[in-house]
C-alpha positions as CSV (number, residue, x, y, z in Angstrom):
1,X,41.1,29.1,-15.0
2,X,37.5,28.4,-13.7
3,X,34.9,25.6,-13.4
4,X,32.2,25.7,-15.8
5,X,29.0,24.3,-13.8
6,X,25.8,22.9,-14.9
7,X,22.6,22.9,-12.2
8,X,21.1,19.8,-12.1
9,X,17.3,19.2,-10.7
10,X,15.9,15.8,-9.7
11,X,13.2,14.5,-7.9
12,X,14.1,11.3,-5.3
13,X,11.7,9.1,-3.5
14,X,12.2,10.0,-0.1
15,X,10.3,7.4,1.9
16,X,7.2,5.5,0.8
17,X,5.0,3.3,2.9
18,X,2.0,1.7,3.0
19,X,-0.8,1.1,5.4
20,X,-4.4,0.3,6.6
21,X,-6.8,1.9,9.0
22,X,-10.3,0.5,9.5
23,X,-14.0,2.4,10.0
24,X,-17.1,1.4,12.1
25,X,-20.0,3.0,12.5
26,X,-24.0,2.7,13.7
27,X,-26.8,3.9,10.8
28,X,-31.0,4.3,11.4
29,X,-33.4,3.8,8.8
30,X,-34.8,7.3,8.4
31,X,-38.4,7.0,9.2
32,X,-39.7,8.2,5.6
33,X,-38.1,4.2,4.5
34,X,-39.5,1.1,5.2
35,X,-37.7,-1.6,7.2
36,X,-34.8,-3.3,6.4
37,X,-35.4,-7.4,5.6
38,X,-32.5,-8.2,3.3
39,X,-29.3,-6.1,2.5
40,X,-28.3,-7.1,-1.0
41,X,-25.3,-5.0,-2.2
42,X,-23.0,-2.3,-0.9
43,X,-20.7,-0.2,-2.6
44,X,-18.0,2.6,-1.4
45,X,-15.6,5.1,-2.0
46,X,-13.0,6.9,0.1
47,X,-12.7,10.6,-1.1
48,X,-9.3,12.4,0.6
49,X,-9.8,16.1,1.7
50,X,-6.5,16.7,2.7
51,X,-2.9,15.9,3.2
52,X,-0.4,17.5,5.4
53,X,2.9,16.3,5.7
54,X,4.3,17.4,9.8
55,X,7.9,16.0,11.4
56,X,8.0,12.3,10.9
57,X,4.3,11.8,10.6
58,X,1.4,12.7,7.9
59,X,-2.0,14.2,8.9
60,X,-4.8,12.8,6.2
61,X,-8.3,13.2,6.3
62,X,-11.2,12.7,4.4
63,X,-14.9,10.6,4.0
64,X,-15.9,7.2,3.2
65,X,-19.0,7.3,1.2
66,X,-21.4,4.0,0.9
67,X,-24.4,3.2,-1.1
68,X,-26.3,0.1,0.8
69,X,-29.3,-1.9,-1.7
70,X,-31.8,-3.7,0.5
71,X,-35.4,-5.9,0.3
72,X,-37.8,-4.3,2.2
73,X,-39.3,-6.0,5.1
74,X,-43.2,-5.9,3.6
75,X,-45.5,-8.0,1.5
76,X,-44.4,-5.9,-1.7
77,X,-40.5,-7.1,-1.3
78,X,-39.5,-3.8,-2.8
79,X,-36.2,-2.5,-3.1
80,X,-34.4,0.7,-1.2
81,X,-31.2,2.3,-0.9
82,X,-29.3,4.4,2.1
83,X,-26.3,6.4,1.1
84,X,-24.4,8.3,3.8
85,X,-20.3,8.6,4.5
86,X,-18.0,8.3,7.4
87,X,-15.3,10.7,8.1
88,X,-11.7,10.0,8.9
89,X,-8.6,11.6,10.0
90,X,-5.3,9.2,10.3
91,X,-1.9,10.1,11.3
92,X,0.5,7.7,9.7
93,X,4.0,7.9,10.8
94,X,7.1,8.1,8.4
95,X,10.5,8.8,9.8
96,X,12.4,11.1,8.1
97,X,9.6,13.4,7.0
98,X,9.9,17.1,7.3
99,X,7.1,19.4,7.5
100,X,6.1,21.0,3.7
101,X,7.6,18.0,2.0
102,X,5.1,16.7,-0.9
103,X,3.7,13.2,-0.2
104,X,1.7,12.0,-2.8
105,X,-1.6,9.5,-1.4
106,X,-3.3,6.4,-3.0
107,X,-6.2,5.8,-1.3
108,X,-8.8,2.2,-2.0
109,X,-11.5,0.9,-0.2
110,X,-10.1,-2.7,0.1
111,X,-13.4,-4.2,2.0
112,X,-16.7,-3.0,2.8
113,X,-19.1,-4.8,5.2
114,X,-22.8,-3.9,5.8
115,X,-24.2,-6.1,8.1
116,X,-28.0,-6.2,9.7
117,X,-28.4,-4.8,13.5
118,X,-32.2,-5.1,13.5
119,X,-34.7,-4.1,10.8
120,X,-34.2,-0.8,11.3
121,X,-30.2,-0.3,12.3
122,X,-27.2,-1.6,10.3
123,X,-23.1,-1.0,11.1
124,X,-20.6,0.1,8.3
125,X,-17.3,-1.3,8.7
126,X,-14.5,-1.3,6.3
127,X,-10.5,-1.7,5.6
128,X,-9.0,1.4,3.8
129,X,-5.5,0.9,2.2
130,X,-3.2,3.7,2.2
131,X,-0.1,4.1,0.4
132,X,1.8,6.8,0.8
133,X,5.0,8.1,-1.8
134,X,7.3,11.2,0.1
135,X,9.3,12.7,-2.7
136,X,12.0,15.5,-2.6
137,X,13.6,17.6,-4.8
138,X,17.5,17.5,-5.1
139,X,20.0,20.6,-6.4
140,X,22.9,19.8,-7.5
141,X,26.2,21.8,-9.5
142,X,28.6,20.1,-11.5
143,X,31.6,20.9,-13.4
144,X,30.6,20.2,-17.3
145,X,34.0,22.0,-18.6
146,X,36.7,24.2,-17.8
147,X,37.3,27.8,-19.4
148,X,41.1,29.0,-19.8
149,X,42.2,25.4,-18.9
150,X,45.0,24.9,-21.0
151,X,47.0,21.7,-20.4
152,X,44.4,19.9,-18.5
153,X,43.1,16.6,-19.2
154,X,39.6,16.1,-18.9
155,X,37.6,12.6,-18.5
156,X,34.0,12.8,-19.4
157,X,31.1,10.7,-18.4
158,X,27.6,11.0,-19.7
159,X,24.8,11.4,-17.4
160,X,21.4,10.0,-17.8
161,X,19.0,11.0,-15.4
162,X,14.7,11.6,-15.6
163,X,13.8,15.2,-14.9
164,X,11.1,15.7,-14.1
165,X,9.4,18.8,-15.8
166,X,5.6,18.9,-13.8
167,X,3.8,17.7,-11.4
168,X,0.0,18.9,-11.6
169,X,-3.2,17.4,-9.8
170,X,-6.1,18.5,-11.7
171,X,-9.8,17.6,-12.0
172,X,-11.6,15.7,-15.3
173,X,-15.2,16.8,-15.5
174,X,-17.2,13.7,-16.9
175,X,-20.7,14.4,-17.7
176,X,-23.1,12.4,-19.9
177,X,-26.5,12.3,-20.6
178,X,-27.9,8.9,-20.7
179,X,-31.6,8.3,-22.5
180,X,-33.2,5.2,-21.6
181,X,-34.5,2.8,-24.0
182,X,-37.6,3.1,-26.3
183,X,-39.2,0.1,-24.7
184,X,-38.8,0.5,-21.0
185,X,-41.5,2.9,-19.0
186,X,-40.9,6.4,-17.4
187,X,-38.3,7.0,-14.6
188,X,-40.4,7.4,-11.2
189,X,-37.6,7.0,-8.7
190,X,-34.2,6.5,-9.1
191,X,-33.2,3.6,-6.4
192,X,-29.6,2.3,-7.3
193,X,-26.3,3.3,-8.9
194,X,-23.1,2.6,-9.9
195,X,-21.1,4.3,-11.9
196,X,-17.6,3.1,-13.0
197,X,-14.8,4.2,-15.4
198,X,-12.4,1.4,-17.1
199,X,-10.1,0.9,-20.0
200,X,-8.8,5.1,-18.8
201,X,-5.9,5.7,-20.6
202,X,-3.9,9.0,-21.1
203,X,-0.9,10.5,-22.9
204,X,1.2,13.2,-22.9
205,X,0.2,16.0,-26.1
206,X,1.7,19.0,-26.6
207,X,0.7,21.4,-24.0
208,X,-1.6,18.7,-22.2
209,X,-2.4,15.3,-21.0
210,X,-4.9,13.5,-23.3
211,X,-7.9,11.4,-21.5
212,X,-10.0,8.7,-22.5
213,X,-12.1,6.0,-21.5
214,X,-15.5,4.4,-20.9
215,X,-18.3,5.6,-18.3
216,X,-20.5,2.4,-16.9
217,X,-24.1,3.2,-15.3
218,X,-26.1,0.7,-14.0
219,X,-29.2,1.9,-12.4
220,X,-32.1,0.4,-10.9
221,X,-35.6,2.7,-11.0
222,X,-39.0,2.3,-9.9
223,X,-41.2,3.3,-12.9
224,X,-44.1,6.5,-12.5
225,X,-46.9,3.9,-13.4
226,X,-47.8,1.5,-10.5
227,X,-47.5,-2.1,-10.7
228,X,-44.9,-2.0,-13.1
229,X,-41.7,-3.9,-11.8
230,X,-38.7,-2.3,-11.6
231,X,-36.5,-1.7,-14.0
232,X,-32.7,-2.2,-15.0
233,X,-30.4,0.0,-17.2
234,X,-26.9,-0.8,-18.7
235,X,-25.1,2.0,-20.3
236,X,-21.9,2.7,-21.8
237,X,-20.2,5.7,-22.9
238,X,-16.9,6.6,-24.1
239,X,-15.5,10.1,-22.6
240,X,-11.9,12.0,-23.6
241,X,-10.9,15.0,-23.3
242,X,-7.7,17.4,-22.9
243,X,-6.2,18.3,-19.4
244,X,-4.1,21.9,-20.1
245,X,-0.5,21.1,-18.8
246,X,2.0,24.1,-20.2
247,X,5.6,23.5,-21.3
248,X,4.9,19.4,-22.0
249,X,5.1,17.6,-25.5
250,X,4.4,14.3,-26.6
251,X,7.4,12.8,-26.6
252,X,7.8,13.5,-22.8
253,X,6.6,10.6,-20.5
254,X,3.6,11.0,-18.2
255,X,3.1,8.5,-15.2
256,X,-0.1,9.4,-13.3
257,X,-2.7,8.4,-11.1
258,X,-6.6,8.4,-11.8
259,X,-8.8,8.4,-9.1
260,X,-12.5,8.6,-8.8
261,X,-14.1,11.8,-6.6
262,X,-17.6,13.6,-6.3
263,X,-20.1,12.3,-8.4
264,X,-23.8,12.4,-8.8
265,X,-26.7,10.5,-10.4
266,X,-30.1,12.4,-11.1
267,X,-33.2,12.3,-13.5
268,X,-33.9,15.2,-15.9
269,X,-36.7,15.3,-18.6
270,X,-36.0,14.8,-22.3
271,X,-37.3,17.0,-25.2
272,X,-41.2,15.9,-24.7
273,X,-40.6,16.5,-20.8
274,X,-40.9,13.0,-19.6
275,X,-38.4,11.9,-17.0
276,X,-36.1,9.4,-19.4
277,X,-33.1,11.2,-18.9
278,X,-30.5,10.2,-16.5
279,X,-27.4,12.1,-15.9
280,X,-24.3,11.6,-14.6
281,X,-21.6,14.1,-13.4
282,X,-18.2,12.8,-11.6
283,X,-14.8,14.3,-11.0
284,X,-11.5,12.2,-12.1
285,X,-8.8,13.1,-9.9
286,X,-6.0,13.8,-11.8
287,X,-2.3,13.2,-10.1
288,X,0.1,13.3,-12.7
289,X,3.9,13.8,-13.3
290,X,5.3,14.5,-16.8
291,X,9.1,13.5,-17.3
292,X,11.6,14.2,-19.6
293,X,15.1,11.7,-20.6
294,X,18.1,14.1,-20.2
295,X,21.6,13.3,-20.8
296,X,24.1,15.7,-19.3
297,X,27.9,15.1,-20.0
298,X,30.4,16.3,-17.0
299,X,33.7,15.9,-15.6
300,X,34.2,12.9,-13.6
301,X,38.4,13.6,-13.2
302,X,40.8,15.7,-14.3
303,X,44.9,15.9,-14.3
304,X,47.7,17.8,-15.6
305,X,51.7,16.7,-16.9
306,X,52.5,20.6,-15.3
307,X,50.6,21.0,-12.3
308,X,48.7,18.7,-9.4
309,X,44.9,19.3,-9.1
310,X,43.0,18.4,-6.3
311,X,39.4,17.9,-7.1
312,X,36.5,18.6,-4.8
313,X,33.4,16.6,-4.8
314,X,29.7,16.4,-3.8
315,X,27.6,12.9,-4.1
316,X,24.8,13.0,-6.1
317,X,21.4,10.4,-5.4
318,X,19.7,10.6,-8.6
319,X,16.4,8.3,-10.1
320,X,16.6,7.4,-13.5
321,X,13.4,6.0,-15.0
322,X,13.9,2.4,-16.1
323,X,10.3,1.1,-17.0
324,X,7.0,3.2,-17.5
325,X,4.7,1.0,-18.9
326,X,1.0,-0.8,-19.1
327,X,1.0,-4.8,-18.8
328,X,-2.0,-6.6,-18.9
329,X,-3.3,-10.3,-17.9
330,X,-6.5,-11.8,-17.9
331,X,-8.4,-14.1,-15.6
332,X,-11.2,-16.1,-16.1
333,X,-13.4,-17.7,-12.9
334,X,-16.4,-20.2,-12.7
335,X,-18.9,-19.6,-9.8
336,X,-21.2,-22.3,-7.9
337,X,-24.0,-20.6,-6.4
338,X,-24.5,-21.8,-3.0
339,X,-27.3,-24.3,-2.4
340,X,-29.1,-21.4,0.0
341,X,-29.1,-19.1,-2.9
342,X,-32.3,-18.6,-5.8
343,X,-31.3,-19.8,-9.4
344,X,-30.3,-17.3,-11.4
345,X,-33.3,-15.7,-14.0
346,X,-30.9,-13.3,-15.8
347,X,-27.6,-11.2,-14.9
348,X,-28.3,-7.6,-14.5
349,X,-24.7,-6.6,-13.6
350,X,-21.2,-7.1,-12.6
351,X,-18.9,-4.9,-10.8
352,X,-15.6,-5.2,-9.7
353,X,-12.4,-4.1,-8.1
354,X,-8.5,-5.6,-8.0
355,X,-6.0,-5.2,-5.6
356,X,-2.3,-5.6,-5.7
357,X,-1.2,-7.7,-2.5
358,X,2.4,-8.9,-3.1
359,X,5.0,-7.8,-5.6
360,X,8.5,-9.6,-5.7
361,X,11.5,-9.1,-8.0
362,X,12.5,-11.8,-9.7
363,X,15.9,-12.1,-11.6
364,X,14.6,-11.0,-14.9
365,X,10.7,-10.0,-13.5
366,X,8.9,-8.5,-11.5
367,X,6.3,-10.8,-10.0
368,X,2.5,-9.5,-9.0
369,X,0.2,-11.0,-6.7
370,X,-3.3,-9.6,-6.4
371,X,-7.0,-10.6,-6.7
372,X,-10.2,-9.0,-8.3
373,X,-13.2,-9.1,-6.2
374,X,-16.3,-9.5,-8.5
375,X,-20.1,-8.7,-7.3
376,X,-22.9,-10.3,-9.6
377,X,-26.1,-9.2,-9.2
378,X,-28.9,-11.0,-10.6
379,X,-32.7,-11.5,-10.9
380,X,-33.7,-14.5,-9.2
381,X,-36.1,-17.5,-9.9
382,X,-37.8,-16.7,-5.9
383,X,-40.5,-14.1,-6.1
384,X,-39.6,-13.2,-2.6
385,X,-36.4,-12.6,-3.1
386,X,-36.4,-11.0,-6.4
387,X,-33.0,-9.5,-6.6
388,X,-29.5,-11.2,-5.2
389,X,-25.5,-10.9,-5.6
390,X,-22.6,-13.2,-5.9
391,X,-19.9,-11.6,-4.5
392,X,-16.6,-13.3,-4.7
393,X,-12.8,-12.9,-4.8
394,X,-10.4,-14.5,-7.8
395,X,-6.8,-14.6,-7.2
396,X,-4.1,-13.8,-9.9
397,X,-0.6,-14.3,-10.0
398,X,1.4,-12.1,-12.7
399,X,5.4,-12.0,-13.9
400,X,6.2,-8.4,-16.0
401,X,9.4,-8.9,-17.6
402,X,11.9,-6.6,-16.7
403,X,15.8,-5.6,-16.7
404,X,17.8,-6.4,-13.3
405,X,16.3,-4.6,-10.7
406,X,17.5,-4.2,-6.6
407,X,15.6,-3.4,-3.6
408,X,16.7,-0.2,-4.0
409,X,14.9,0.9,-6.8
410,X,11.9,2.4,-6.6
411,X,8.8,0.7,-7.8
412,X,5.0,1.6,-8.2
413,X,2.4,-0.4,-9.5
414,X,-0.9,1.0,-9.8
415,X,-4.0,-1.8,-10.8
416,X,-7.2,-1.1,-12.7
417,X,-9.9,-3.0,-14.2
418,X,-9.5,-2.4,-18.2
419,X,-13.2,-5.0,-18.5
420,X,-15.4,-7.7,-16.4
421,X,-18.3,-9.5,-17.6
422,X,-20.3,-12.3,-16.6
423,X,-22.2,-15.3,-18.5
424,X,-24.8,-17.5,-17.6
425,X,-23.5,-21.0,-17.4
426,X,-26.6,-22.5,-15.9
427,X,-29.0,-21.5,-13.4
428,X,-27.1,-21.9,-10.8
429,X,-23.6,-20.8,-12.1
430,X,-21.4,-17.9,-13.8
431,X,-18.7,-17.5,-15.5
432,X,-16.6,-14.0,-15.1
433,X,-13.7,-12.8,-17.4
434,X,-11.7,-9.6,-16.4
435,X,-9.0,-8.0,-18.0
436,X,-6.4,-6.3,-15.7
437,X,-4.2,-3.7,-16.0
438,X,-1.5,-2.7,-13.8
439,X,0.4,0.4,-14.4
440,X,4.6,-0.1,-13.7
441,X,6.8,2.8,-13.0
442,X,10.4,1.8,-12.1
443,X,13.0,4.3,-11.0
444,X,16.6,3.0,-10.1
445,X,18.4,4.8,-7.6
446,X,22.0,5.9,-8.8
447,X,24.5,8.1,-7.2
448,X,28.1,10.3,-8.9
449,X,30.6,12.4,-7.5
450,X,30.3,15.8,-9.0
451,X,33.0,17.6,-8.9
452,X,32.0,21.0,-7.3
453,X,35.8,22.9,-7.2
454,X,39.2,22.6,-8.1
455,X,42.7,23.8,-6.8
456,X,46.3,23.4,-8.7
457,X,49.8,22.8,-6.7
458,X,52.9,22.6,-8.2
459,X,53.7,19.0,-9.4
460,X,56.3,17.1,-7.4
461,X,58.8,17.3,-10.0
462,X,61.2,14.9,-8.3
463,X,58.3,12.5,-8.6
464,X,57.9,13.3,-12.4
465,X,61.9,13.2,-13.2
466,X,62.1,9.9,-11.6
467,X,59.8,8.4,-14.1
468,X,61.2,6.9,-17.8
469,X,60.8,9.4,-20.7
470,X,59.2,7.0,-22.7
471,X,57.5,3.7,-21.5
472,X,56.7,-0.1,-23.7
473,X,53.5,-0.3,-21.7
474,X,51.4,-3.6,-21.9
475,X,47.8,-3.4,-21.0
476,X,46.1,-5.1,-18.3
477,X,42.6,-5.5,-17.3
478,X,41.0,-2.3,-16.1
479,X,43.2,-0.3,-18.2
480,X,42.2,3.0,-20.6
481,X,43.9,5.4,-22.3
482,X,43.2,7.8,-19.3
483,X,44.8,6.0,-16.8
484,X,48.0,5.1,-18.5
485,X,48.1,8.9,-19.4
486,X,47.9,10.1,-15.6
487,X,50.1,7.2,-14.4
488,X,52.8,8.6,-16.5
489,X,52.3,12.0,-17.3
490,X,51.5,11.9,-20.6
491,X,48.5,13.1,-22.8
492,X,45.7,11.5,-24.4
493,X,46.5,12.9,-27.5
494,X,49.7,12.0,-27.5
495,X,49.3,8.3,-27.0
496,X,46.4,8.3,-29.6
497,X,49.0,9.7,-32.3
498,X,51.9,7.7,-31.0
499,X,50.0,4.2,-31.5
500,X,47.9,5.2,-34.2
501,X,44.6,4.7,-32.4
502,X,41.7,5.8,-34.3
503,X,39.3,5.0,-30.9
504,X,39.8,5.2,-27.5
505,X,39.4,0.9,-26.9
506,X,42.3,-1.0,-25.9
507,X,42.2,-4.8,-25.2
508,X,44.5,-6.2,-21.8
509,X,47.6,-7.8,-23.8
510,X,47.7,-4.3,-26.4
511,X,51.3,-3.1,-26.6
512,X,51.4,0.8,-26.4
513,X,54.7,3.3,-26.2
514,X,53.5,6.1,-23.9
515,X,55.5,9.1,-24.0
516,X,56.2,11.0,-20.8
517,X,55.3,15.3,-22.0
């Protein structure tokens, strides 16, 4: 008689956290610039280098990189930019890390301040969000049948657990070429850009993850001919593409993480060789994990009429994946300009960014609390101040339906910007729509005994002969056919044929005659 095992593999959170470290730092206006009269807009990115997980700690390092738009302090009120990043190494402490264990690192920039020294020095200081997701993979053996085991009664249970079949980090190469309009003069100089990347969404094909989306540029350029103003330039593009993942198919379900990395702006000349190209090359980070539903059926107890077994057992954490879907909510925000700020001439562009600050579980939800910060940047009625933002921050309040849920479970919510826009609604005030979307993976945190091994001992016959050969049984609550069986050594079969039961359900107050093998 032996044990016929089945190898189970998992993957459990192991300890998640989340934290915030702040930078600082002192930047000169390289000589070749003019000075500094007005800072207008700021923008940032935090690109990770590297993660190592040590005893009870995690070493991460990488750069903030920051784009700063200022007024020049001259009679021409022109406009100039100073990029440059700031380098960081953090040690956050987890307990009950182990060096080599695989934490996985969501990094945002949640404030950025660039604020006038004199007019030729300004500091950089800013709040980076960290959270961090420690995961570990769990082996496990569990009996699934018996071979030779004649006379043994068996009680199955069904196990539903989320394997997960790969976890891959990857890189998406965006890269567009973006003409500018028929109308608007030759590139001279680039002087500002942002580049951002909404409405991303991406499933699981066979043999690879699809990826879609839309590429924003906005850039500001000083045209080749003098006197001309500057100019502005909206673009969209939509991207997709195929990321190879091996021994995946469509049905299997992918929660990931899209980050952006490395990117560059730069002028090229089109077909006539005039500069009227701009092109843009970025890297998507690519942190994905690709599950499949399995159900595995094994042997939660056993007995025999002949013999006594004695089981032995191993607990087994497992995560089953509850929820793996996109919600989305919009918001919609009216802005005063302040009475110290120019009217507003025309919008050029609107940016923005959400964070997730709270998140609560409700009896039947799960409740988000965040806020989109929105930067508006528009051509002014005051010749000397040509170009301003509006920066400001809307708060939004969310429920997600949802089954039950407990503390244990785990839960990760990853927000994105699927759209913002912004209207005139006067000169002197906007109205900005967003549509966000927040990404929910929940993962409840079950546990079963396996049994791992088995041993037989004579039955204690005495015990056996002192019980009735045949029993009027009535059922009470908590009752099943199993139980009754064991309690009076009988078999299942025996009390389905005896009572004429065509399934396994009784009801407390069912009369059954259980005969004693």
């Amino acid at each position: 008689m032996e044990l016929i095992k089945n190898k189970i593999t998992t993957t459990n959170l192991k300890a998640s956290k989340y934290t915030q470290f702040t930078i600082d730092d002192d930047f000169n206006i390289s000589d070749s610039k003019a000075d500094i009269d007005k800072i207008i807009a700021s923008t940032g990115n935090v690109l990770l280098e590297n993660v190592e997980a040590l005893d009870n700690k995690v070493r991460i390092s990488g750069v903030v990189t920051f784009n700063m738009l200022y007024q020049t302090d001259d009679d021409s009120a022109m406009l100039e930019n100073y990029e440059s990043d700031i380098p960081f190494e953090e040690a956050v402490n987890i307990d009950g890390i182990v060096a080599g264990d695989k934490v996985d690192v969501s990094c945002n920039l949640e404030d950025l301040y660039v604020t006038m020294i004199n007019s030729r020095k300004f500091e950089v200081r800013g709040l980076v969000g960290l959270k961090l997701w420690a995961c570990a993979v769990v082996f496990a053996e569990g009996a699934t049948g018996i071979m030779n085991g004649s006379g043994i009664e068996c009680l199955n249970q069904k196990l539903p657990f989320t394997n997960n079949v790969a976890s891959v980090k990857d890189i998406f190469k965006v890269r567009e070429d973006i003409e500018i309009p028929a109308g608007k003069p030759n590139i001279g100089r680039l002087i500002w850009e942002q580049v951002a990347f909404n409405g991303i969404d991406t499933r699981a094909v066979d043999d690879g993850v699809h990826i879609s989306g839309k590429m924003e540029l906005f850039a500001i350029y000083k045209p080749e001919e003098e006197m001309v103003p500057v100019q502005y330039i909206n673009s969209v593009k939509d991207f997709e593409g195929i990321i190879p993942c091996d021994d995946i198919n469509e049905d299997m379900i992918l929660d990931d993480a899209v980050t952006v990395g490395k990117g560059s702006v730069s002028v090229k000349p089109d077909a006539d060789g005039e500069d009227r190209v701009i092109q843009v090359e970025y890297n998507l980070n690519i942190d994905m994990k690709v599950y499949e539903d399995m159900e595995l059926t094994v042997i939660s107890d056993m007995y025999s009429p002949s013999a006594q077994i004695e089981t032995e057992t191993e607990q087994f954490q497992y995560e089953n994946l509850l929820i793996r879907n996109n919600a989305k909510t919009k918001i919609t925000h009216k802005e005063q300009l302040k009475s110290s700020q120019p009217q507003i001439l025309q919008i050029v562009h609107i940016s923005g960014s959400v964070d997730v600050d709270d998140i609560k579980l409700l009896e039947d939800a799960i409740s988000v609390d965040g806020a989109v910060k929105a930067m508006v940047m528009y051509v002014s009625s005051d010749d000397s101040k040509p170009v301003q933002q509006i920066e400001t921050v809307v708060p939004f309040s969310y429920k997600v339906e949802s089954a039950p849920l407990s503390e244990q479970d785990s839960i990760r919510i990853t927000p994105s910007l699927d759209q913002i826009s912004a209207n005139m609604l006067g000169n002197d005030e906007v109205e900005i729509k967003a549509v966000i979307n927040m990404s929910i993976t929940v993962f409840a945190r079950k546990s079963i005994n396996l049994i791992t091994d088995m041993n037989l001992a004579p039955i204690d016959m005495e015990e056996k002969a002192g019980m009735p050969g045949i029993v009027g049984y009535v059922v009470k609550e908590g009752d099943s056919i199993w139980s009754i069986a064991k309690r009076y050594y009988s078999s299942l079969d025996s009390i389905r044929q005896i009572n004429e039961l065509a399934t396994d359900d009784i009801q407390p107050g069912d009369r059954l005659i259980v005969v004693k093998d």
